[in-house]
Steps between C-alpha positions, in 0.01 A plus 500: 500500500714256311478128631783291500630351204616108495887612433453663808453224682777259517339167542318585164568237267584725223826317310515224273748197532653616153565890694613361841782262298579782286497768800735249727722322177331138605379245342171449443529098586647654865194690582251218391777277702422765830135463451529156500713439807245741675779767581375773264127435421341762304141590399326355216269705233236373391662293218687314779823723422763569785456885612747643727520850736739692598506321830579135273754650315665665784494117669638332128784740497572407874477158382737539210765658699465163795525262183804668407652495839463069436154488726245262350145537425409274808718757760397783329109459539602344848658860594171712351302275714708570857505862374113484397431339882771705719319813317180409582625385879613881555147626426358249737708647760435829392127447511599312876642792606291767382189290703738472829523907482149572503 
């Protein structure tokens, strides 16, 4: 039986700053610019180098489209965060819910 391989797995950090830019047409100077303003933080390898997933790249191209739009860095992590906390509110309630059915 075949394990699962790290591209399966989308929070793999798999993709070099030099791919994502080149996958989304950015900048490189925009995604160290993300990192920096905490709204996209990838992994690091070893040799301290930004590593992104699927699951960061999916959030950069989010990002790219909000920046676009006129949103700045500031109201765009501000809107991952409410997302990030209203998510993790639902599976609270979930969980609440679940217990209260038992």
């Amino acid at each position: 039986m075949m394990s699962d391989l790290p591209f399966d797995d989308e929070h793999a950090p798999l993709y070099s700053m030099g791919q994502v830019a080149q996958m989304l047409d950015v900048q490189q100077a925009f995604l160290r610019r993300l990192d920096q303003h905490d709204v996209v933080t990838p992994s690091r390898s070893e040799g301290g180098r930004r590593r992104y997933s699927r699951r960061d790249i999916m959030t950069v191209q989010r990002v790219t489209r909000m920046a676009d739009e006129g949103m700045t860095l500031i109201a765009i992590r501000r809107i991952l965060e409410l997302e990030h906390e209203l998510a993790r509110l639902r599976e609270e309630l979930a969980e609440a819910k679940a217990r209260l059915e038992e």
